[in-house]
N, CA and C atoms as a LAMMPS dump frame, in Angstrom:
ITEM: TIMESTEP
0
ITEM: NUMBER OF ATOMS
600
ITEM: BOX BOUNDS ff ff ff
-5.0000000000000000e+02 5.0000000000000000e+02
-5.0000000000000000e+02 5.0000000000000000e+02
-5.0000000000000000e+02 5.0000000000000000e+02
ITEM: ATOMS id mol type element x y z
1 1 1 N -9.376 1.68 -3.932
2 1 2 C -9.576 3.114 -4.083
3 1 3 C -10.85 3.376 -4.873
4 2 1 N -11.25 4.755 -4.769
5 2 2 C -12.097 5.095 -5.441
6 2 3 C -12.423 4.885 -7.22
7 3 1 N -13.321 4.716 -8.161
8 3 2 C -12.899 4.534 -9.238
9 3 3 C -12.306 5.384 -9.629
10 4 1 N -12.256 7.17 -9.717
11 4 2 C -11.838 7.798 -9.883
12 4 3 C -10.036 7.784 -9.905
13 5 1 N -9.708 7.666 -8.53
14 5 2 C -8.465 7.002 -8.426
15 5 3 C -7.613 6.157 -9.04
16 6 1 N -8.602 5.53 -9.333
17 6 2 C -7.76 4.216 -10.403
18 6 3 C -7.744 4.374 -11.589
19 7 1 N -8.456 5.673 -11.846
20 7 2 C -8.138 6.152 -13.523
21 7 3 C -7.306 5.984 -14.4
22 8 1 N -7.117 5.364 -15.544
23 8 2 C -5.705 4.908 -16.001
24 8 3 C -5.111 3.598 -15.932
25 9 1 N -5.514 2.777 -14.741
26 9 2 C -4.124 2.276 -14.421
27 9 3 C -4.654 0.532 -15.454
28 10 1 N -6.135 0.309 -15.349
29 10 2 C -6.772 -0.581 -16.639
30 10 3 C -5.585 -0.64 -17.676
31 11 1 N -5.957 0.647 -18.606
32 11 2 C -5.517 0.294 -19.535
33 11 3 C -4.131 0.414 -19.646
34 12 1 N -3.391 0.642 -18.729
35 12 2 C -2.175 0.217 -18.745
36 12 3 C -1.359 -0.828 -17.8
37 13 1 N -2.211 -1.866 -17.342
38 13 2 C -1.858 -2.505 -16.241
39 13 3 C -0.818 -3.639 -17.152
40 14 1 N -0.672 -3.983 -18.745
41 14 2 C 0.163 -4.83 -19.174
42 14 3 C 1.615 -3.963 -18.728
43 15 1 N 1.813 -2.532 -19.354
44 15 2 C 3.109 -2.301 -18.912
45 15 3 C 3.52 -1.771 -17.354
46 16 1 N 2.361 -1.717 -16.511
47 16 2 C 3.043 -1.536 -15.86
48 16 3 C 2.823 -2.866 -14.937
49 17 1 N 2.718 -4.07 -15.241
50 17 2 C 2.597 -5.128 -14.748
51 17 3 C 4.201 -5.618 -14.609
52 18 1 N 4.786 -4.726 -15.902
53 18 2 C 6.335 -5.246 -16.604
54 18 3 C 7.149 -4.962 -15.199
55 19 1 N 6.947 -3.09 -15.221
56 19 2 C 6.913 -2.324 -14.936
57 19 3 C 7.687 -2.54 -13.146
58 20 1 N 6.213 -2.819 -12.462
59 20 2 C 6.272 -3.428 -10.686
60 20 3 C 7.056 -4.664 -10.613
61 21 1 N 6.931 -5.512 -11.688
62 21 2 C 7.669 -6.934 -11.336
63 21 3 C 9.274 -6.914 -11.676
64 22 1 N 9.528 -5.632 -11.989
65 22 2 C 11.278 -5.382 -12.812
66 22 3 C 12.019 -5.011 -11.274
67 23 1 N 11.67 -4.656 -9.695
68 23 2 C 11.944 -4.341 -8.729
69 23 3 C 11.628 -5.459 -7.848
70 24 1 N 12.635 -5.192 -7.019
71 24 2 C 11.988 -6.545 -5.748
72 24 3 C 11.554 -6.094 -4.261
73 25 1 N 10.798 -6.7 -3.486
74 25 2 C 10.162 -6.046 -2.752
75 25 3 C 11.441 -5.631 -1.646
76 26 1 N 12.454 -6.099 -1.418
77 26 2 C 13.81 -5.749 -0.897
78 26 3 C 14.313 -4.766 -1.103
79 27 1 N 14.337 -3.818 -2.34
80 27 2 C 14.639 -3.115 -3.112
81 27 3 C 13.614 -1.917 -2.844
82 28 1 N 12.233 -2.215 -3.15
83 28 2 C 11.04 -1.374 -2.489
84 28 3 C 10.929 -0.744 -1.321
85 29 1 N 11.578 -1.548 -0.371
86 29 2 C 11.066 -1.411 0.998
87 29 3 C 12.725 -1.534 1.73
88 30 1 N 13.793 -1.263 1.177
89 30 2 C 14.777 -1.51 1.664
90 30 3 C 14.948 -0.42 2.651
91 31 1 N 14.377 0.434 3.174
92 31 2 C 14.556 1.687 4.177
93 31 3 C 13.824 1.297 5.368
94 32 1 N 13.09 0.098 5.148
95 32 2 C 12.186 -0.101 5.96
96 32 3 C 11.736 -1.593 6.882
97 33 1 N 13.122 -2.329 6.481
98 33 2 C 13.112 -4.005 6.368
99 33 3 C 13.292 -4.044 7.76
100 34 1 N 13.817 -3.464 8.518
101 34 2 C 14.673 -3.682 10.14
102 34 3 C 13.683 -3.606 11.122
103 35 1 N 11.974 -2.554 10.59
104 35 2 C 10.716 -2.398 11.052
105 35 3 C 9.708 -3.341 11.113
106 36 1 N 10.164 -4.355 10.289
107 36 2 C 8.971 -5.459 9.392
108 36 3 C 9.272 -5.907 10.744
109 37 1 N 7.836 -6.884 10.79
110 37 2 C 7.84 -8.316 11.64
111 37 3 C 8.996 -9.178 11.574
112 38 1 N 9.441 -9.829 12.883
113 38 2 C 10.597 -10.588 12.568
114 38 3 C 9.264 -12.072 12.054
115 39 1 N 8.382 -12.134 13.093
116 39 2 C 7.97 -13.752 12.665
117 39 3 C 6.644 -13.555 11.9
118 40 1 N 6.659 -14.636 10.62
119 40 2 C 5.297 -14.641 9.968
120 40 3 C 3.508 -14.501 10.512
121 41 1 N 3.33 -13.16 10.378
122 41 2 C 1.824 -12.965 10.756
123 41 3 C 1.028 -13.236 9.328
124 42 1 N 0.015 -12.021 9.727
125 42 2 C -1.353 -11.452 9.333
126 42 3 C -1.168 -10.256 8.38
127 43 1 N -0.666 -10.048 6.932
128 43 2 C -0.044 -9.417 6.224
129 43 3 C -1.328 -8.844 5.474
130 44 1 N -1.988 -7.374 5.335
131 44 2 C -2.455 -7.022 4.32
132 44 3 C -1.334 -5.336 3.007
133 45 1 N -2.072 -6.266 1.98
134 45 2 C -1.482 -5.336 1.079
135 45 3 C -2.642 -4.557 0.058
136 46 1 N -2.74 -2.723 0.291
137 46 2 C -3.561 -2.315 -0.063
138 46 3 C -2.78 -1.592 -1.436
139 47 1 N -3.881 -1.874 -2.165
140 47 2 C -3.463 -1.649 -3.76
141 47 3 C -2.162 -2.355 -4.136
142 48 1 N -2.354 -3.679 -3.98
143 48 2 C -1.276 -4.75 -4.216
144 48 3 C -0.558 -4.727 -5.523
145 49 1 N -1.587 -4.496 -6.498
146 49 2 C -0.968 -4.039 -8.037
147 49 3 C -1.04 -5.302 -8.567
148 50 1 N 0.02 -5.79 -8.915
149 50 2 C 0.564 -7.342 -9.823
150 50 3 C 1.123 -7.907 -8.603
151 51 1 N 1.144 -8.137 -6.986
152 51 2 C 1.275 -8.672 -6.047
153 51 3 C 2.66 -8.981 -5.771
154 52 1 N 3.777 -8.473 -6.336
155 52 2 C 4.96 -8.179 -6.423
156 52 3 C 5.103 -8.533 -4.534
157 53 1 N 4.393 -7.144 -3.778
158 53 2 C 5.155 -7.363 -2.537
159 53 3 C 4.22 -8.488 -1.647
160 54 1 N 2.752 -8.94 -2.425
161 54 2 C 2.426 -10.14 -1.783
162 54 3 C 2.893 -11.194 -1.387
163 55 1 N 3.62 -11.503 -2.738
164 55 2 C 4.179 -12.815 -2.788
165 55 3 C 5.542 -12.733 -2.067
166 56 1 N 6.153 -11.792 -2.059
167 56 2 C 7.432 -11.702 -1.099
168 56 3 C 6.693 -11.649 0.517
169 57 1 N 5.962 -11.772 0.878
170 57 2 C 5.529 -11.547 2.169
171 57 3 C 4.939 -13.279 2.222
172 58 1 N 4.308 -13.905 1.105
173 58 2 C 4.038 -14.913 1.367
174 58 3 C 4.838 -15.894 1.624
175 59 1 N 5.874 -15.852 0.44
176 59 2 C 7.28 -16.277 0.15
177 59 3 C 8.121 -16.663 2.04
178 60 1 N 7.49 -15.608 2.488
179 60 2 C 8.734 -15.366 4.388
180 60 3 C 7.559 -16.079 4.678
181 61 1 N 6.156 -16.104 4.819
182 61 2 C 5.499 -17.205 5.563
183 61 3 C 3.826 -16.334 6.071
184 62 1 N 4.048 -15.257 5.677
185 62 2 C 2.535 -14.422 6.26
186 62 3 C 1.564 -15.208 5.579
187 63 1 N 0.197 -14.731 5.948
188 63 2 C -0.687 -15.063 5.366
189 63 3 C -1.347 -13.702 5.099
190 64 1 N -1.178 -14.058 3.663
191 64 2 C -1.926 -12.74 3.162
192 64 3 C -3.071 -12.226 2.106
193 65 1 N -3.798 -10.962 2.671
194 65 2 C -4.553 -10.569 2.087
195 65 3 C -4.14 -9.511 0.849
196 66 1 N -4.349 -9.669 -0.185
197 66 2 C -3.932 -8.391 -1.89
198 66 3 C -5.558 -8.062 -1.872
199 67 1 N -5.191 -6.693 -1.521
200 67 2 C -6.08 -5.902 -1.704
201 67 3 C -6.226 -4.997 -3.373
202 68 1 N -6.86 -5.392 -4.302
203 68 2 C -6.289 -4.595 -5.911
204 68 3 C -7.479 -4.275 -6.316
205 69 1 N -8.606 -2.918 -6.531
206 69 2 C -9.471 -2.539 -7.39
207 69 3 C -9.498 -3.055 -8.941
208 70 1 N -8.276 -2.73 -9.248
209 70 2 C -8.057 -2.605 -10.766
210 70 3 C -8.381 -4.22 -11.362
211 71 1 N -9.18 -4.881 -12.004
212 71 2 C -9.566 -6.222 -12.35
213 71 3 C -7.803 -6.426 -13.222
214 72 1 N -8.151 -5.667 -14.255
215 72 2 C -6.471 -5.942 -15.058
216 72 3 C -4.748 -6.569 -14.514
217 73 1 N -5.087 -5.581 -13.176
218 73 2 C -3.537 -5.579 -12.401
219 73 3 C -4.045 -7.006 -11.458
220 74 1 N -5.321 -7.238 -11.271
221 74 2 C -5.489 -8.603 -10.109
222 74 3 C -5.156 -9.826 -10.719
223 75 1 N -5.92 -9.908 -12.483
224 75 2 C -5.444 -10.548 -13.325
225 75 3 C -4.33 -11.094 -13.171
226 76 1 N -2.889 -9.759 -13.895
227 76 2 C -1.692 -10.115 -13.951
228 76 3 C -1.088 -10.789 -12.429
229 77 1 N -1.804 -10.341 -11.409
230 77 2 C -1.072 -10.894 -10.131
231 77 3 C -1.366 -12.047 -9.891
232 78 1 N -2.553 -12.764 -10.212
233 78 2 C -2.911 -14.039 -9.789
234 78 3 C -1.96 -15.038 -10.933
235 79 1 N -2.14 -14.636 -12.114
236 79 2 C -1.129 -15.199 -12.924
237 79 3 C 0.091 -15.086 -12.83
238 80 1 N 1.004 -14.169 -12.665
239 80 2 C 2.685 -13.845 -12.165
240 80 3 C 2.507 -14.797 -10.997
241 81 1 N 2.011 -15.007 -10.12
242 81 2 C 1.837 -15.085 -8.772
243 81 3 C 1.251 -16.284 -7.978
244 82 1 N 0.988 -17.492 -8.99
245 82 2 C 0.057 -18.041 -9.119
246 82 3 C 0.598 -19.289 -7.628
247 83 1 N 1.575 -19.624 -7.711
248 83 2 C 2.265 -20.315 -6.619
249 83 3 C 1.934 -19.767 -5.421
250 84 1 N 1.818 -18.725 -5.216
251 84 2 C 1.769 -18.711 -3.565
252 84 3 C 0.359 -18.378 -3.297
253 85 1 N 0.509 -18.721 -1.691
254 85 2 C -1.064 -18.482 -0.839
255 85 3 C -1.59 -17.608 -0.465
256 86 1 N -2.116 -16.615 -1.809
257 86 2 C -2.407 -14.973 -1.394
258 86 3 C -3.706 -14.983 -1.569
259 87 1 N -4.648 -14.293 -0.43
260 87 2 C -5.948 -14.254 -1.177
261 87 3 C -6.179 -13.081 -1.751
262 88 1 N -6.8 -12.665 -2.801
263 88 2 C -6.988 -11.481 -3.695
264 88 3 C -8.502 -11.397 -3.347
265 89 1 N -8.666 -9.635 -2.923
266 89 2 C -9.922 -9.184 -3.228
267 89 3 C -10.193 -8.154 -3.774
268 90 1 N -11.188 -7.992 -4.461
269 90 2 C -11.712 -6.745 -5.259
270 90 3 C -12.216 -5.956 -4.069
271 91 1 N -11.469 -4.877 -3.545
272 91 2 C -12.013 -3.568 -2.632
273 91 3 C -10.88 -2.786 -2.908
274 92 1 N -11.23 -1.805 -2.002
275 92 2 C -10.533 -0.263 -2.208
276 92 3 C -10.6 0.553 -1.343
277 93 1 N -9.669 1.672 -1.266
278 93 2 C -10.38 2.658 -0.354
279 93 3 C -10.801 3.561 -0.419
280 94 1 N -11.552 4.416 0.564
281 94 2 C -11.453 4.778 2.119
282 94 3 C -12.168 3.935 2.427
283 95 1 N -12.984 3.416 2.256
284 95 2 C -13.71 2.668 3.213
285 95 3 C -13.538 0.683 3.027
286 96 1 N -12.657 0.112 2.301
287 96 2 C -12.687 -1.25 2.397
288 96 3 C -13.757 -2.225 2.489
289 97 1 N -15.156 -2.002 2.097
290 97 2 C -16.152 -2.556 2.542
291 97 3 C -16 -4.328 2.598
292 98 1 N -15.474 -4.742 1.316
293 98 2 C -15.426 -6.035 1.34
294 98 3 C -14.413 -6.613 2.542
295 99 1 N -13.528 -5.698 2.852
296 99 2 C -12.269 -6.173 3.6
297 99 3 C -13.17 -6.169 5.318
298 100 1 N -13.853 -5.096 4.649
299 100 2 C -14.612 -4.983 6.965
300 100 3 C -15.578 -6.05 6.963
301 101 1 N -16.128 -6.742 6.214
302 101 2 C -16.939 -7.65 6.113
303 101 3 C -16.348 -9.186 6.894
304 102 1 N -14.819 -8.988 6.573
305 102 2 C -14.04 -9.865 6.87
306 102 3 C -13.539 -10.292 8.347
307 103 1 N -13.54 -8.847 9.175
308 103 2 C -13.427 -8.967 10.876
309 103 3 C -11.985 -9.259 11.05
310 104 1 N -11.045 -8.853 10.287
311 104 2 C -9.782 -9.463 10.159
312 104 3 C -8.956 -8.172 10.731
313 105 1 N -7.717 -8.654 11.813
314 105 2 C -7.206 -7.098 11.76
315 105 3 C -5.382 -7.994 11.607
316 106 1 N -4.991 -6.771 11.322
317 106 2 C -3.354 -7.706 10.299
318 106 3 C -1.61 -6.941 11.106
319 107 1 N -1.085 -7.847 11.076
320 107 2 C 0.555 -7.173 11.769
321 107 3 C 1.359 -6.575 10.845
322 108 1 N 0.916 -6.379 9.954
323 108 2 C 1.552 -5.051 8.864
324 108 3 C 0.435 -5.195 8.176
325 109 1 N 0.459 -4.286 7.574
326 109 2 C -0.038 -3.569 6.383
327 109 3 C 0.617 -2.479 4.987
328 110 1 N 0.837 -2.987 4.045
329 110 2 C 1.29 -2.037 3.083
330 110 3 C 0.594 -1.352 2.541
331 111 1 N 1.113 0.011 2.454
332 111 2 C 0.38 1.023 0.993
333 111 3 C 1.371 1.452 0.56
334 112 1 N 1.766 0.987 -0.308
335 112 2 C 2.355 0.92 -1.461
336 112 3 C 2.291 1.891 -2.692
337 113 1 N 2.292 3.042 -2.411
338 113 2 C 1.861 3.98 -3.81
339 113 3 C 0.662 4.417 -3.674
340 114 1 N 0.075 4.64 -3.043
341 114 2 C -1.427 4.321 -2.953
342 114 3 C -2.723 5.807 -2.242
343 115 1 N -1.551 6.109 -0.963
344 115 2 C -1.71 7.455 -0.254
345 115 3 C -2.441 8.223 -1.575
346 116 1 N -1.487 8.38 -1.719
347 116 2 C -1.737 9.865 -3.023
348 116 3 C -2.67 10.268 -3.514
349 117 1 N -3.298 9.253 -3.939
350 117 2 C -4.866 8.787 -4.924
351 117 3 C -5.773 9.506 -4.431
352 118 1 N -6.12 9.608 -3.206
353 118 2 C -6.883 9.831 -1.952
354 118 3 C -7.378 11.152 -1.782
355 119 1 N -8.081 11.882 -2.204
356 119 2 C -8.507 13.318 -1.537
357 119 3 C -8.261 13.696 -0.32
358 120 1 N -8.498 14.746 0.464
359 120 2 C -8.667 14.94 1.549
360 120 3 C -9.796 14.167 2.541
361 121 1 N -10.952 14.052 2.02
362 121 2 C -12.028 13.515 2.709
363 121 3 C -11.874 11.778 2.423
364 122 1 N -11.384 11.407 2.049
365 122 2 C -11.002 9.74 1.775
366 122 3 C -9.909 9.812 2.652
367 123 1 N -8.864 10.466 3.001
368 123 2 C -7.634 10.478 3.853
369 123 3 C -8.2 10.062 5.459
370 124 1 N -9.233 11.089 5.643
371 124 2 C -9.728 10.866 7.089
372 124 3 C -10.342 9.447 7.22
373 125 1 N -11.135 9.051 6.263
374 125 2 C -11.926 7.919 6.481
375 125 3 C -11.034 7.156 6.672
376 126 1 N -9.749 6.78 5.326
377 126 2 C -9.171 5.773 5.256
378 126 3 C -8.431 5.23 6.481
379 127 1 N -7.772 6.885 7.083
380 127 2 C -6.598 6.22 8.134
381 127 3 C -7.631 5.882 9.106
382 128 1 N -9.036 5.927 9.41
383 128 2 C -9.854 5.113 10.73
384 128 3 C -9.798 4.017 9.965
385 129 1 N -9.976 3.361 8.862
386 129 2 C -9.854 2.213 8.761
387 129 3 C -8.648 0.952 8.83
388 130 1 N -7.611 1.905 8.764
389 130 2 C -6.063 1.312 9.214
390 130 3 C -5.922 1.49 10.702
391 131 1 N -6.538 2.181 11.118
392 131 2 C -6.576 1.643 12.713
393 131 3 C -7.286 0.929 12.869
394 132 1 N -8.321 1.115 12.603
395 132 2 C -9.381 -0.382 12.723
396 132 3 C -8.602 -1.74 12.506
397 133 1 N -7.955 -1.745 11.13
398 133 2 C -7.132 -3.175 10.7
399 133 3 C -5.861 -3.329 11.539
400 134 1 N -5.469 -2.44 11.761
401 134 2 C -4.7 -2.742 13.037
402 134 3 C -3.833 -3.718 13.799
403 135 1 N -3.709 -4.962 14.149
404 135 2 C -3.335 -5.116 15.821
405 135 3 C -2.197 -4.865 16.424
406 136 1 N -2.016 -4.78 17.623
407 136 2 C -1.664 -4.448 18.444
408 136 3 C -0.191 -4.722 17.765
409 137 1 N 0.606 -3.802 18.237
410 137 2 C 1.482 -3.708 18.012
411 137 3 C 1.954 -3.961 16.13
412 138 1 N 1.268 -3.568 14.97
413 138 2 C 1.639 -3.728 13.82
414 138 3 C 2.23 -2.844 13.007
415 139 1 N 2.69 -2.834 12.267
416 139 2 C 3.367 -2.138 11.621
417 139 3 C 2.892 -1.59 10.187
418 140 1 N 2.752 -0.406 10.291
419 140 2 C 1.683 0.308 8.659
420 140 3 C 2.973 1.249 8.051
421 141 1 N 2.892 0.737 6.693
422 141 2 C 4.235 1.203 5.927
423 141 3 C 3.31 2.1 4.857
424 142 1 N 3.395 3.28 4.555
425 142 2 C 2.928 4.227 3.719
426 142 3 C 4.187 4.972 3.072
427 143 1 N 4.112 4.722 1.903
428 143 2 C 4.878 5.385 0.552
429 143 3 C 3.853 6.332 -0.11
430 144 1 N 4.661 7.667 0.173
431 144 2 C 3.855 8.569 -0.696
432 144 3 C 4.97 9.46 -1.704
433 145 1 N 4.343 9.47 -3.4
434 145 2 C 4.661 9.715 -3.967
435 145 3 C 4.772 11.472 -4.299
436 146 1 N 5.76 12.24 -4.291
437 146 2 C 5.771 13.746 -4.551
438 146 3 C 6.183 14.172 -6.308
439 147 1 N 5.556 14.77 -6.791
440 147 2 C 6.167 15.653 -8.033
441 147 3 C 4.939 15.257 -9.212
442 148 1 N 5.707 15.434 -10.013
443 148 2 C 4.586 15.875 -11.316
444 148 3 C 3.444 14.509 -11.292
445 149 1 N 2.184 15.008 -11.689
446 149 2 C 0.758 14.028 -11.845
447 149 3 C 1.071 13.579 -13.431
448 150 1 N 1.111 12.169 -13.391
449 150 2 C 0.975 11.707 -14.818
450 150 3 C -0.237 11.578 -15.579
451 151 1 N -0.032 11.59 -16.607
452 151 2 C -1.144 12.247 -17.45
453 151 3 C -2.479 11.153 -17.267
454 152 1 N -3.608 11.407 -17.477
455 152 2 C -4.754 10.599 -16.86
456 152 3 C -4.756 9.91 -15.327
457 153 1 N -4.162 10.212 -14.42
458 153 2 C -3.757 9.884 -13.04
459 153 3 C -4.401 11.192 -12.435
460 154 1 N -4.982 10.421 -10.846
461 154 2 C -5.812 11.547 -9.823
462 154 3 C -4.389 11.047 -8.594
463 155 1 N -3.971 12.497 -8.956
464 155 2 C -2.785 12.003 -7.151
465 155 3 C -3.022 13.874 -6.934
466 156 1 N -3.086 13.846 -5.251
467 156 2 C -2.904 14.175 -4.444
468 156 3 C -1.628 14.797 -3.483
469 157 1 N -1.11 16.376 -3.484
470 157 2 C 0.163 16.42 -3.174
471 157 3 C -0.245 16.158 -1.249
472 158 1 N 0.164 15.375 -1.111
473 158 2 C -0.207 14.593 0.274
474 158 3 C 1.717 14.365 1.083
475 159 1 N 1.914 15.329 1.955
476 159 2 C 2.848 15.777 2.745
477 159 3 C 2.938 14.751 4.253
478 160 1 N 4.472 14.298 4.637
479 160 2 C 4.572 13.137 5.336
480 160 3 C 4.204 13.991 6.71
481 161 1 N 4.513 15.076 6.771
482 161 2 C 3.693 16.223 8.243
483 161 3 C 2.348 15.764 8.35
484 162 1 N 1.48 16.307 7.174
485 162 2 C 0.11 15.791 7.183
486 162 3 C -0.443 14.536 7.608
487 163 1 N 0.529 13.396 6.781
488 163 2 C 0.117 12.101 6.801
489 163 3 C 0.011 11.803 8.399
490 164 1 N 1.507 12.168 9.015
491 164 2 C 1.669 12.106 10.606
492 164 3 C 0.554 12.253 11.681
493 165 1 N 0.317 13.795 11.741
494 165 2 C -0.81 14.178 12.108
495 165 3 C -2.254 13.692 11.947
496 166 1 N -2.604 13.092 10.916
497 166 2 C -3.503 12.52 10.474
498 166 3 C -4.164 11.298 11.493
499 167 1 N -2.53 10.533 10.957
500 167 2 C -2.495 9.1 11.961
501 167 3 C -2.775 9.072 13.559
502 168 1 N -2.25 10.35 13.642
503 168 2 C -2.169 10.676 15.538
504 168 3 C -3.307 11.018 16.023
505 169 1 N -4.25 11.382 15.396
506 169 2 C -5.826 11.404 15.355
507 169 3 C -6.472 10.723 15.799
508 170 1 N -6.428 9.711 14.966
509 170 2 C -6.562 7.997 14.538
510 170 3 C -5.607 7.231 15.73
511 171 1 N -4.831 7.621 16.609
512 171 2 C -4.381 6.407 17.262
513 171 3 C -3.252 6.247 17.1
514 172 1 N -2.264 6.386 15.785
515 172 2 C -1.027 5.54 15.32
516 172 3 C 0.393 6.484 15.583
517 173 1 N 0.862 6.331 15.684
518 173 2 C 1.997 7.232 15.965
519 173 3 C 3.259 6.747 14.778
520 174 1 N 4.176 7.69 14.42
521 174 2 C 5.23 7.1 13.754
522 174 3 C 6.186 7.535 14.434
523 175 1 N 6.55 5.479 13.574
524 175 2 C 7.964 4.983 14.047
525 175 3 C 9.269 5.718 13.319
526 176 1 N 8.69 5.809 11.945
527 176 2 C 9.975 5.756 10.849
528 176 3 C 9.587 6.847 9.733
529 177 1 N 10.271 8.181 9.672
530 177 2 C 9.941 8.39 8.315
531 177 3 C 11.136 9.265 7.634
532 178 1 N 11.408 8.992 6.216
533 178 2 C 12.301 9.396 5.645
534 178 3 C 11.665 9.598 3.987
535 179 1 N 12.789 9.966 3.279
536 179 2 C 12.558 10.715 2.159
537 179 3 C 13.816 9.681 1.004
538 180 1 N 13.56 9.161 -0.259
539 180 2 C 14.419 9.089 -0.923
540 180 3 C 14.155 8.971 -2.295
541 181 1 N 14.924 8.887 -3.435
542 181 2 C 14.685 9.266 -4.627
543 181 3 C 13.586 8.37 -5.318
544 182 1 N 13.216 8.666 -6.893
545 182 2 C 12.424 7.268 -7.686
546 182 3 C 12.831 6.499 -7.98
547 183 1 N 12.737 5.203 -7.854
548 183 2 C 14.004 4.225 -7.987
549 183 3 C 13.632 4.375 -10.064
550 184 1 N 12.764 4.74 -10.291
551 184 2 C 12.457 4.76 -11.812
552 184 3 C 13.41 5.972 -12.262
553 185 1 N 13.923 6.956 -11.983
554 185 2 C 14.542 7.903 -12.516
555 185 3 C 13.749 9.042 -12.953
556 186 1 N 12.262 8.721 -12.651
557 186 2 C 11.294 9.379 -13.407
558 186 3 C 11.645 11.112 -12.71
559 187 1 N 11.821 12.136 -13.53
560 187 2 C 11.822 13.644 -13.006
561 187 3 C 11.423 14.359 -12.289
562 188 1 N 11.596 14.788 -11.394
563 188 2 C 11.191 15.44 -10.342
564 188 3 C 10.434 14.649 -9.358
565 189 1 N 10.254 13.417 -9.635
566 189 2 C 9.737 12.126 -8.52
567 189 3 C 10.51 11.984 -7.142
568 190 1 N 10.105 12.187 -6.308
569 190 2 C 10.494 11.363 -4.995
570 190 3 C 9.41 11.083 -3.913
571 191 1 N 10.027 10.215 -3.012
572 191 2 C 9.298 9.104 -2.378
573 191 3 C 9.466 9.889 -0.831
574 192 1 N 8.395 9.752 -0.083
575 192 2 C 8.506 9.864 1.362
576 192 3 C 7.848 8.347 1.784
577 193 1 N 8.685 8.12 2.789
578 193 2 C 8.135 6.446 3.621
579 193 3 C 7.689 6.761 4.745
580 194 1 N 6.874 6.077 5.112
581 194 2 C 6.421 6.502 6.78
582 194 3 C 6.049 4.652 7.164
583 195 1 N 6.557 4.703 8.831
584 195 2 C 6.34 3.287 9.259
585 195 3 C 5.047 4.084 10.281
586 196 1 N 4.148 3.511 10.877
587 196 2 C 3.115 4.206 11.684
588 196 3 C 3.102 3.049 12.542
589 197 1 N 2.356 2.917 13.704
590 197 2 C 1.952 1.887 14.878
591 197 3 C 0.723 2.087 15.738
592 198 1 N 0.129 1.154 16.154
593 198 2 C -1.058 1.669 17.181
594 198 3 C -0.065 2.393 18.286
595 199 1 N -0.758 3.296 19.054
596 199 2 C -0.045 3.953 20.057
597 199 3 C -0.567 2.727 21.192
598 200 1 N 0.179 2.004 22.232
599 200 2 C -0.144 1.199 23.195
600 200 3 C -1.063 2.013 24.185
């Protein structure tokens, strides 16, 4: 993400390093497990954090790319994380430069918390670049966060209608989308999920 975007999350990447690794990616994504790939692909994870859902993706057999701006949170992930075969890169979005450099396109993709961050004019860019990463037939899981902005944080009230439309622009159509609480308890927080796909 933009630096702007990532405002904050530096100097607090020890607790919330605690924080991401206190949940399991089962637990994360449990609305959404029946959508995943049955057999080990081409896994990218954008704004990976402390690589929590990397390593569970590596763990089943993908090969994967952790996508994390934040130097602090890449830190804690390569260290938490250090066993498995994830490659970590410093990029971000809307535009991924280091990642397009790469020519790589992946059978899921996570965003993970991440939507939100995003302005309007980073939204358009970004979702051409998730079609771009793409292939055929993959599966793009977007969690977007609704309710109060925490203090030093840039989020975006970014609506799963919008997100939809967006994608359908771009190519992707959705498979899956639903609504459910913060698994943190945090107030007035809730989660919309969206599964998206290239349209064949």
């Amino acid at each position: 993400m933009t630096t702007a975007s990532m405002a904050g999350y530096g100097c607090e990447a020890d607790n919330l390093a605690v924080q991401y690794e206190s949940i399991t990616f089962e637990q994360v994504h449990a609305p959404v497990l029946h959508l995943l790939p049955d057999a080990p692909g081409h896994a990218l994870d954008i704004g990976a954090g402390t690589g929590r859902d990397a390593a569970a993706l590596a763990a089943q057999g993908h090969r994967v790319v952790a996508v994390e701006p934040t130097a602090e949170l890449r830190a804690h992930g390569a260290r938490i994380h250090a066993g498995q075969p994830i490659t970590w890169l410093d990029d971000g979005l809307p535009d991924l430069p280091v990642l397009a450099g790469r020519a790589e396109r992946f059978d899921l993709i996570l965003l993970t918390a991440v939507w939100m961050h995003l302005d309007a004019a980073e939204r358009q860019r970004a979702m051409a670049r998730l079609a771009d990463l793409a292939a055929p037939g993959a599966r793009i899981v977007i969690t977007l966060r609704h309710g109060p902005v925490p203090e030093g944080r840039r989020m975006f009230d970014v609506s799963l209608q919008e997100t939809v439309a967006l994608a359908a622009r771009h190519g992707l159509s959705s498979l899956f989308e639903t609504r459910r609480p913060d698994m943190f308890g945090r107030p007035g927080v809730t989660w919309s999920v969206l599964v998206l796909t290239p349209l064949a």
